[in-house]
N, C-alpha and C positions, 0 to 999 in steps of 0.2 A: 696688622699682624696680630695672630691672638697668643696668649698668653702659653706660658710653656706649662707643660700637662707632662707630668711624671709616667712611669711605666712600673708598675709593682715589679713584672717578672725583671726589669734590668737591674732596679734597685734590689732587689734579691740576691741576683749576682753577685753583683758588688758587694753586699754584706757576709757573704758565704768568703768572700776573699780575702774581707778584711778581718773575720774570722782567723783564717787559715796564716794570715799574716797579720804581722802588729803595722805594718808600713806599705805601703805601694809608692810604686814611681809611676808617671801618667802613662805611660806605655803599657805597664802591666793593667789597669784599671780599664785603659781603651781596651784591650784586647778582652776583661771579661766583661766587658760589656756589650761587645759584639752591636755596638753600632758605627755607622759611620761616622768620621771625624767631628764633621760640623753638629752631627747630632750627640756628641759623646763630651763635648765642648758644651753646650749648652748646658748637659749634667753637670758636669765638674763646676762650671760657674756657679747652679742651683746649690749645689752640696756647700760649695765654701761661704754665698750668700746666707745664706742659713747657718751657717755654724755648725754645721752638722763631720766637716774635714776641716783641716789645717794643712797647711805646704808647712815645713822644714827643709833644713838643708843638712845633710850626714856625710860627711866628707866629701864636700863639694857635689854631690847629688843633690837636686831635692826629690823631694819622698813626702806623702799625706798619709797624715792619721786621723784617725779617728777623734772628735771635741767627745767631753762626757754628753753633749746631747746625743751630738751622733751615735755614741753604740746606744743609746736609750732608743731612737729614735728604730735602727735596724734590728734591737732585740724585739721590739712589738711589730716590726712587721714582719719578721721573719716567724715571731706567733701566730699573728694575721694567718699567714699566709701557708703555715702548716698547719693551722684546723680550717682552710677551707680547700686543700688536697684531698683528692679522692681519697680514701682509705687504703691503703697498701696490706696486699696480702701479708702476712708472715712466712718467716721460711721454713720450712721443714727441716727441722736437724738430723 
């Protein structure tokens, strides 16, 4: 079996979420990741082998955050990955 191969646009996802939140629970994560389990499962292992998330637990939840690699790690690709978007028009006011 070969080795597991990342996806910028899921990893995108996911950094836009964890943006928006300081926390996720793996339901919320599966869901912006929009893959299937066994493939969403293989993420979340890659993410916490790396150090890139941590689990806690918050009143009996657990919930992942973000290590200081990880937002370093999601603020250059989410640079990446906005200078190499088409250029978007501007809006007209």
């Amino acid at each position: 079996m070969g080795a597991f191969k990342t996806s910028v646009q899921v990893l995108s996802r996911l950094a836009e979420s964890f943006i928006e939140n300081n926390s996720l629970k793996k339901t919320q994560m599966h869901l912006v990741s929009r893959l299937r389990w066994d493939s969403f499962v293989k993420y979340l292992d890659w993410l916490q082998k790396n150090s890139f998330i941590e689990s806690q637990i918050d009143g009996g939840v657990r919930i992942y955050v973000l290590t200081q690699s990880g937002r370093e790690m999601f603020n250059r690709l989410l640079h990446f990955v906005e200078c190499i978007q088409p250029i978007k028009l501007a809006k007209i006011v």
